[in-house]
N, C-alpha and C positions, 0 to 999 in steps of 0.2 A: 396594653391592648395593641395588636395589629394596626398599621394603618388601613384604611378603606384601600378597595383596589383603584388604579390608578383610572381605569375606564371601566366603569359602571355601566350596567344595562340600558338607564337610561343617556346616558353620553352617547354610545352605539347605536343608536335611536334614532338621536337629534339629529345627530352626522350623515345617516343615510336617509333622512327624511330630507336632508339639503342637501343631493346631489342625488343626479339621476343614472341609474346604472348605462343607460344607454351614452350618454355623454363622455360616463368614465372611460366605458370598454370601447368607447368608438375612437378614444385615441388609439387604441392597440389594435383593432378587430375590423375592418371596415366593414359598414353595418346597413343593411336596406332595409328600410321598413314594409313590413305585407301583414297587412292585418291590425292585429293589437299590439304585436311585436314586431323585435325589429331580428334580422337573420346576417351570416357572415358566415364564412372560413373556421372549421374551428382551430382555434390556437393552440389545442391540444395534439393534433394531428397531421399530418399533410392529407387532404382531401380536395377532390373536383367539386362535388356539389355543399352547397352549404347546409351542416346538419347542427349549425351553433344558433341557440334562441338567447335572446334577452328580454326579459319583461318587465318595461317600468312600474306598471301597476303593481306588482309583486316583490317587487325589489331587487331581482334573484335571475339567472342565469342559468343556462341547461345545454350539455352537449350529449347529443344522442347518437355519438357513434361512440363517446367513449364512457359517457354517463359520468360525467362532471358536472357539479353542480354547485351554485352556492351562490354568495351577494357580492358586492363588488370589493368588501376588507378579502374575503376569500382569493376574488380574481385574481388580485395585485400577490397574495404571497405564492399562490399555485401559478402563474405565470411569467411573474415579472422575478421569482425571487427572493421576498421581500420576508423578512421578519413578522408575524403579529405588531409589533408597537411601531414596525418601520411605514405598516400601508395604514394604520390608524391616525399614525404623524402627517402620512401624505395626502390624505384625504380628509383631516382637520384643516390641512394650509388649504386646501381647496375650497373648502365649505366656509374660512374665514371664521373656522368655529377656536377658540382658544383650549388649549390641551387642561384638562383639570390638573393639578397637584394632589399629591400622597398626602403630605403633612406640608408643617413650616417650614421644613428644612429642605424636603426637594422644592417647594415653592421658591424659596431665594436663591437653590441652585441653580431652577430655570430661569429664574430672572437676570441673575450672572451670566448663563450662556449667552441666554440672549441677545447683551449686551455687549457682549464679546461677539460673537454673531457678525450683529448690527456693524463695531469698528471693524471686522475683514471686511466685509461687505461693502462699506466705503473706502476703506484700505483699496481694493478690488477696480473701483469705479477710478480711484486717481491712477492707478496705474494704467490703466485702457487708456487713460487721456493722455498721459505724458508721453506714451508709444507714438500717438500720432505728431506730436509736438518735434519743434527744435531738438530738444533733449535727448529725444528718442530718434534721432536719425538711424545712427551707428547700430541704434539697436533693431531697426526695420530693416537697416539694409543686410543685415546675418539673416535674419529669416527669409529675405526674397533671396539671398543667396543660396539657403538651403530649400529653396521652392513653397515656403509656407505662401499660400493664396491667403487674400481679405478674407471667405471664407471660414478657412481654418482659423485665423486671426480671431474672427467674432464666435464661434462655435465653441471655444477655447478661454477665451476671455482671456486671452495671450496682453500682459503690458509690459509696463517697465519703471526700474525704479531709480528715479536719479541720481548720482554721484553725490549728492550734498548728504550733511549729517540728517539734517533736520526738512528735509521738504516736505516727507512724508507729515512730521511729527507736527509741523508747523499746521500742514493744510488740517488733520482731524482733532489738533487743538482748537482752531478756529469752528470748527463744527462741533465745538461743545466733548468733545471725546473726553473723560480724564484720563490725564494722565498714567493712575497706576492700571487702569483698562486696559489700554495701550499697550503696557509694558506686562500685564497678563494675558495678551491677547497675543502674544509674540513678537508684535510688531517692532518694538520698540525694544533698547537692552538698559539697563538700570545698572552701570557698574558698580560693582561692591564699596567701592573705595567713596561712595556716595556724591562722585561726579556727576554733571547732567545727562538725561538720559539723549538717548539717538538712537536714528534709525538701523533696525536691523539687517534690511536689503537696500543695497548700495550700487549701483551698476550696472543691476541685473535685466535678465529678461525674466519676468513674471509669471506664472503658472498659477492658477489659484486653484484648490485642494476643493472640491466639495463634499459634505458628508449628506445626511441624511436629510430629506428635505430638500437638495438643490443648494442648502446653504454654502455659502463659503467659511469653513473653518481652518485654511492655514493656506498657505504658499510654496510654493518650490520656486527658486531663484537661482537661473544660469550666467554665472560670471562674462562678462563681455572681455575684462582685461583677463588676457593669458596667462599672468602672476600673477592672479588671486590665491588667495590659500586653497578656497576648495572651488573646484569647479562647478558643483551643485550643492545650493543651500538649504534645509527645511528649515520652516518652521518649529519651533523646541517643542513639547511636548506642551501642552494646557490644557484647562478643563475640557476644550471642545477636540481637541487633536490628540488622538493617542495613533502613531505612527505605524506601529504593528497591527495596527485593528484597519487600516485603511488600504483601499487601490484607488490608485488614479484613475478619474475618469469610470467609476463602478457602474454609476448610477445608468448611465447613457451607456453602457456598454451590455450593463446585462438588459435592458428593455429591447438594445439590438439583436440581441443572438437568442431572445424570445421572438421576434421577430421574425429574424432567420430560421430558428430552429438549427441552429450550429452554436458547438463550442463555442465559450470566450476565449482568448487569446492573449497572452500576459507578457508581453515587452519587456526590457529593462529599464525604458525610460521615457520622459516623458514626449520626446521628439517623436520615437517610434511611436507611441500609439496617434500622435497629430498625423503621420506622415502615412497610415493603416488607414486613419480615418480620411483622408484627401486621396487615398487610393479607395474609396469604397467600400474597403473595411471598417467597418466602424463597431467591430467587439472587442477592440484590444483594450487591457489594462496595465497598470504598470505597479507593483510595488516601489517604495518611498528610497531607493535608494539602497535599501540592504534585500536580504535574501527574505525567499518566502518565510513568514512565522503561521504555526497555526493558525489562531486567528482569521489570516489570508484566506489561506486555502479552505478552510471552513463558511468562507464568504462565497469562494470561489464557486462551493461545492453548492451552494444554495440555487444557484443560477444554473452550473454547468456538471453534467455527469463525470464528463473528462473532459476538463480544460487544457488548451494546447499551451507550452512554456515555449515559449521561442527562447531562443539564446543563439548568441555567434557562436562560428565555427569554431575560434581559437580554442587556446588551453583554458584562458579562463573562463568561455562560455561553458565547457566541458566541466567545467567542475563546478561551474556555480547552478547547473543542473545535477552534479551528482547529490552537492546540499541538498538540492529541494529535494532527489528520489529519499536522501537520507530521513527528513522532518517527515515526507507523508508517509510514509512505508507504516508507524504505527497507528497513524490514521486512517488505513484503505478502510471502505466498507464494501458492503456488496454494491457493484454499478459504478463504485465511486470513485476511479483513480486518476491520472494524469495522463498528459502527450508529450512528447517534447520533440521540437522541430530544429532542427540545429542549420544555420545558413552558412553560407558559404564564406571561408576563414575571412576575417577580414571587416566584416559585412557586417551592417544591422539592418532592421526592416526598413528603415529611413535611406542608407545608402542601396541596397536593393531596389527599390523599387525607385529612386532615381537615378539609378544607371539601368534596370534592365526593365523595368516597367511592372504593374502589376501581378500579369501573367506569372513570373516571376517567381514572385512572392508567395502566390496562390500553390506553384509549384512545389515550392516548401514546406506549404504546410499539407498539402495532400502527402506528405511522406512523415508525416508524424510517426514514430514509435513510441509503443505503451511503454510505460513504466518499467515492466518486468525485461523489454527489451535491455534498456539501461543499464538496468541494474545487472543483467548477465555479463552486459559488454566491459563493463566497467571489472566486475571480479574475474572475468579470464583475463584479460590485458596485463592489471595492475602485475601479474606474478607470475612466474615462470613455471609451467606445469607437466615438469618435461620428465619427470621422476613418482612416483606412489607416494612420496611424500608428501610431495609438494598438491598434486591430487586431493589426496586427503586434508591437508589445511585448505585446501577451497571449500572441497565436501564442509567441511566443519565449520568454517567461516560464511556458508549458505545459510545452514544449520541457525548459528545463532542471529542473524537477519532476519528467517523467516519467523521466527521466535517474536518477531519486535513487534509483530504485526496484534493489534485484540482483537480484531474482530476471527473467532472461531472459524467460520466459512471462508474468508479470502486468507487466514494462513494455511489451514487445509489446499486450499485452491493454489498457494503457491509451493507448499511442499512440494507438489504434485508435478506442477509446470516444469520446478527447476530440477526435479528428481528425473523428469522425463528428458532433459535436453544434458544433463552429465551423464546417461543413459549414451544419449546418440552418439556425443562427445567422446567418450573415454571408453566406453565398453567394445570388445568385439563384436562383429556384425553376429557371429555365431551365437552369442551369450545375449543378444538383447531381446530381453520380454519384450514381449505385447503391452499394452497399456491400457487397456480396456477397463470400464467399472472402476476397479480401486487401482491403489498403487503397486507396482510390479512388485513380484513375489521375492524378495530377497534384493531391492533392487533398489529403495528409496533410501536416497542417500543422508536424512537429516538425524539418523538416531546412531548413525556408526561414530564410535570412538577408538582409542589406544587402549582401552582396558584387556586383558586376556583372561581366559579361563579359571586359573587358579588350578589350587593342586587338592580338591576335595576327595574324599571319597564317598560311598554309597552303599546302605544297605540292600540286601536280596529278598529278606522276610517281612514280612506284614508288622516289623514293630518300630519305633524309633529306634531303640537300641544297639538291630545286630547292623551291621555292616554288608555291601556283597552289590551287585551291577547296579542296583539302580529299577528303571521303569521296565518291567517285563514284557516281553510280545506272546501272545500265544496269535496263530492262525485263524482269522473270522472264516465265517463259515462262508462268506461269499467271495466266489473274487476279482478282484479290479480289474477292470482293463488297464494295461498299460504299466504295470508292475511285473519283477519278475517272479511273484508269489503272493500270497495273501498277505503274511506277516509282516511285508515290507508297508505294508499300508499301517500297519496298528503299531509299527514304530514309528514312522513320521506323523504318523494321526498322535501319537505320544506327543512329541515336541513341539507340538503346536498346539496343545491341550495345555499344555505345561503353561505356556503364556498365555492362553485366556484365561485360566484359575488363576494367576499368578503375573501380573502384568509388570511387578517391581523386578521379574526376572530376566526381563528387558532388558531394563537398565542397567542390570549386574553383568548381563551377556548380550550387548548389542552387535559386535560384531559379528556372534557366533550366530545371532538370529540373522542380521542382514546381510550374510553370505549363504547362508542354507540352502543349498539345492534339493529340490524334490521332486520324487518322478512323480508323482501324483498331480493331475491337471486341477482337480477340484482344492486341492490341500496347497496348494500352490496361491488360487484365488484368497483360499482365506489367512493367510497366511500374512500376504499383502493385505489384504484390508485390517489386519489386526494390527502391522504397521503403521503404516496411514494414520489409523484413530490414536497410536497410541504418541506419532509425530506431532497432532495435531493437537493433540488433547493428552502431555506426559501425566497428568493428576488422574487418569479415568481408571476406577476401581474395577474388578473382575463385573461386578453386577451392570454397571454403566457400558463396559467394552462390549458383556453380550446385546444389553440394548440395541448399542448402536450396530453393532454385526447383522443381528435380527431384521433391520432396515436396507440389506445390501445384497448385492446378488449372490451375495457366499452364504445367505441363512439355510439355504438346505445341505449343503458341506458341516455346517457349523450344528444344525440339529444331529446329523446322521456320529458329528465327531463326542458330541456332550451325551448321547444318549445311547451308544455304544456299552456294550454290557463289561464288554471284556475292559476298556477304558476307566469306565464306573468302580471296579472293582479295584483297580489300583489306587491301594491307601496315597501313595506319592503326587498323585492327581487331581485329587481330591480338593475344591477351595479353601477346607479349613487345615488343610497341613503345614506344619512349618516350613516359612520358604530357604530355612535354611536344608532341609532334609529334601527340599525339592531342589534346591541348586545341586545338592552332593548327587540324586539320581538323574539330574538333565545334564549335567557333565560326562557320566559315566556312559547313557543313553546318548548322547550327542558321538562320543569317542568311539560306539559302536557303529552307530548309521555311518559316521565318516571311514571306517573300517572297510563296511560292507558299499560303499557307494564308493570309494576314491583307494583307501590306502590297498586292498586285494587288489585292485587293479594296478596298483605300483607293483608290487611285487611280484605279481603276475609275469610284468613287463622285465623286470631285472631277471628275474629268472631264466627267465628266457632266454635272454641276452647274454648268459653265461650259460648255457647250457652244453654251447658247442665248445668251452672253455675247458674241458677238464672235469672229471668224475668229480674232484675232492670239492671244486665251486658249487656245483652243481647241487652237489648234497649237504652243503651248507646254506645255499639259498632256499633250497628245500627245507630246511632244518627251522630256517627262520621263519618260512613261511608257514609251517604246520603251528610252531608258538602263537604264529598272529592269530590264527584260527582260534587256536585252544582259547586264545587269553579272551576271546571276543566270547565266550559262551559261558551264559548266566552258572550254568550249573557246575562251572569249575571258577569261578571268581571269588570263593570264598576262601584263600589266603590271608596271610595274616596282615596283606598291606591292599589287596582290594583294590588297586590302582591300575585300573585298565588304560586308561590314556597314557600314562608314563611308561605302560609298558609295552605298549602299542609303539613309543618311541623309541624305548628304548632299542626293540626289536629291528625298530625299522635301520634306526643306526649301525647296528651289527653285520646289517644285512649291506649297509654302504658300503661297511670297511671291508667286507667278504672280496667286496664287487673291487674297492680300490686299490687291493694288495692285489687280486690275481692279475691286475692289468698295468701294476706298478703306480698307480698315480700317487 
């Protein structure tokens, strides 16, 4: 059998029948009474007049400019942040009501916590004391050195732990602590070798960790001698401290930047967020010493939309932000990413804002850059992109980054971003699309690879078996603006047909799709958005890509291309055709369009170019060019080898060698 749940209906009950919601919210909300209720600011919004009610009699809360509503377990996680179990925990310590237990077994876990608890909590209290003491001179005068105020001191619960083995251990023996408490409570180390145990912080200047509840569950400890081993100590991991699930200073930071209604602000350490908060910032946090973990940021995310990461300017600030772009990137959701404020080399918020004052500081972080900034700056830098090569391994190393990301929407959203700014980057001013609606038509760079063509061929007849060009054009009856005939539309309407029935033919010919030029403006739109979905989403079947088409400004391009009669009737195009018999006709189709769009215009040009050269050039480039023609028409490609691309090549070579002998090269 299940255990019972841990808060039952009637524990929810009891809890908010001992506490009054106006009391709770009136520490967050400043609240004036008129009537039966009491009225405020809502916390939901920035507004002049107050449109926020709270009503003791009823239990319950109401905001009427934004239509939030609920009791005060609701307030605490819709404002402050807070977990379900984290505002039921915080408003039992308030009510002095005792948290029920599951079973036996979480009952004696919580009793252990507790317990542990209990010795940091004293632990806590003797170090505040020894700070003020003899002892702690050395260690008061580093702080007034570094401008920490009494203030900050009590705000902080900043102490110190004295040089001897055993002070600690001595004084919460004497307060009854056991021993192996102690020594599971972190405080204490129990050497293996079954020596006595001693204290764990030795020297230090004291930090105490709080977790849920205000409680204290662990410490941070800053070495005073400059030959310590480590300059900053934690607490080891125990029942109540798991290190990657914690920030410094949370609890008081995210109730501030509810408060504020700004970002929290994530330090490296535990000076910078004291040295944030005696400047009037008081949203900073700090991870335990290493880099951000899920976890973290998942905490982060509970509070803050985008939380701002400060880091120094140096190298290693530089890179201990490109970590964290690395950990969230498969975490974005939608709303939910990062800032990152980078200060000046050198510099932490601590030395900042005592040498140049807050102003400063503030300066800093109003220059926050999102995430996706980061992450651009960091992949043109790292690598030299001074070649197509070298181009293409970025395209490609974008490619699988955006990949990392699950949430559907914000990888889509950065296809897009990063497709658009290697666009600005790398492309001619002449060659760069629009960006409008979906992603540029031939233009998104996360589906191109090194794969090429192959060497298929293609049948001309209605059956699997005979061989011959491939997808047929005949002339619609209407015609395009902006083409220079009818036909030319019901060929590019072909190859773009070809990948909606057939989306695996993408993947076989990515290049040859995300280079495609089309004179067609509407075939262009859809074109790109079949991109897009298909970047976004490589799993999406024919029946799912028209879905999502159907939803996008290309569905009348996309009805007028699927319901085309002339199109319909090509067995090749067809969804249920083999996509092997559809590769051999989009090859041979593709070798034509590029024929009729690019290579007639080469040889056009050569021609030319030799014309004033000599009868015998002249009628060899001619020669060559009449072949190109021939080879390009359905009704003479039924040879025994059917290879219009090859021959297309092969032509065109003949036609170099024409050009390089009459002019010696």
């Amino acid at each position: 059998m299940s255990p019972m749940p841990r808060f039952t209906p009637e524990f929810l009950d009891e809890l908010k029948s001992r506490l009054r919601p106006s009391d709770v919210i009136g520490r967050f909300v400043k609240l004036k009474k008129r009537g039966n209720a009491w009225w405020g600011l809502s916390p939901f919004k920035p507004e002049k007049t107050p449109s926020f009610s709270v009503d003791d009699r009823r239990g319950t809360y109401h905001c009427f400019s934004t239509q939030n509503h609920g009791d005060i377990i609701t307030f605490l996680i819709e404002t402050q942040g807070m977990t379900f179990p984290e505002a039921v925990e915080r408003l039992a310590a308030d009510a002095g009501l005792e948290l029920p237990a599951e079973n036996p077994e979480a009952a004696a876990r919580a009793e252990k916590a507790k317990g542990l608890a209990e010795a940091c909590a004293a632990a806590a209290k003797f170090y505040q004391a020894m700070l003020h003491r003899a002892d702690g001179r050395e260690a008061m005068d580093y702080l007034r050195g570094r401008e920490i105020t009494d203030a900050q001191i009590e705000a902080f619960a900043i102490g110190f732990a004295p040089a001897g083995r055993n002070a600690l251990k001595d004084y919460l023996l004497n307060k009854d602590f056991p021993e192996d408490v102690l020594v599971e409570a972190g405080l204490l180390i129990k050497p293996e070798d079954g020596g006595a145990s001693y204290d764990r912080f030795r020297n230090r200047i004291m930090f105490p960790i709080l977790g849920s509840r205000d409680r204290v569950i662990a410490f941070g400890g800053r070495a005073l001698d400059p030959n310590a081993r480590a300059k900053y100590l934690n607490s080891p991991e125990t029942p109540l401290f798991h290190k990657g699930s914690v920030l410094y200073n949370f609890n008081a930071a995210r109730a501030a930047a509810a408060d504020d209604k700004k970002p929290l602000i994530v330090c490296e350490g535990y000076m910078d967020v004291i040295a944030l908060w005696g400047a009037g910032i008081k949203r900073g946090v700090a991870p335990l010493g290493t880099a951000l973990t899920e976890d973290q940021l998942a905490l982060l995310w509970r509070s803050s939309d985008e939380p701002v990461l400060c880091f120094d300017g140096d190298s290693a600030g530089v890179n201990a932000a490109h970590r964290s772009v690395d950990r969230a990137l498969p975490m974005l959701k939608p709303g939910k990413s990062l800032n990152f404020a980078f200060l000046p080399e050198g510099q932490d918020p601590d030395d900042l804002i005592r040498s140049e004052g807050v102003a400063a500081m503030n300066e800093v972080l109003a220059k926050a850059r999102p995430l996706v900034d980061v992450l651009w700056s960091r992949e043109t830098t790292i690598r030299p992109l001074d070649t197509p090569e070298r181009r293409a391994a970025l395209r490609s190393h974008l490619r699988d980054l955006v990949k990392q990301v699950a949430d559907k929407d914000v990888r889509g959203a950065y296809g897009e971003e990063l497709s658009r700014r290697l666009d600005a980057e790398f492309r001619p001013p002449e060659r760069r699309q629009s960006y409008g609606g979906g992603a540029r038509q031939g233009g998104n760079p996360f589906r191109g690879s090194s794969r090429d063509f192959g060497k298929g061929r293609g049948p001309n007849q209605k059956g699997p078996n005979n061989r011959g060009m491939g997808f047929r054009y005949a002339a619609p009856a209407r015609p395009t603006p902006g083409l220079k005939g009818p036909s030319q539309w019901v060929r590019e309407a072909s190859l773009v047909l070809a990948a909606i029935n057939h989306p695996a033919l993408i993947e076989r010919h990515e290049d040859a799709f995300f280079g495609l030029e089309l004179a067609d403006p509407g075939l262009k739109t859809l074109l790109g958005e079949v991109l897009a979905a298909i970047s976004t989403t490589p799993t999406l079947d024919s029946a799912g890509l028209k879905s999502h088409l159907s939803q996008t400004g290309a569905a009348g391009i996309l009805e007028r291309v699927t319901q085309d009669p002339q199109l319909r009737n090509n067995w090749r195009l067809r969804p249920d055709a083999e996509i092997g018999e559809v590769e051999l006709g989009f090859q041979n189709a593709l070798a034509h369009h590029l024929f009729e769009s690019t290579h007639k215009q080469e040889v056009a040009r050569s021609a030319s170019q030799i014309f004033t050269e000599g009868d015998g050039a002249w009628k060899a480039a001619a020669a060559a060019r009449e072949e190109l023609i021939n080879s390009s028409k359905p009704e003479e490609a039924e040879g025994d080898e059917g290879d219009s691309p090859k021959r297309f090549a092969d032509a065109l070579e003949r036609m170099k060698q024409t050009v390089d002998k009459k002019f010696g090269r």
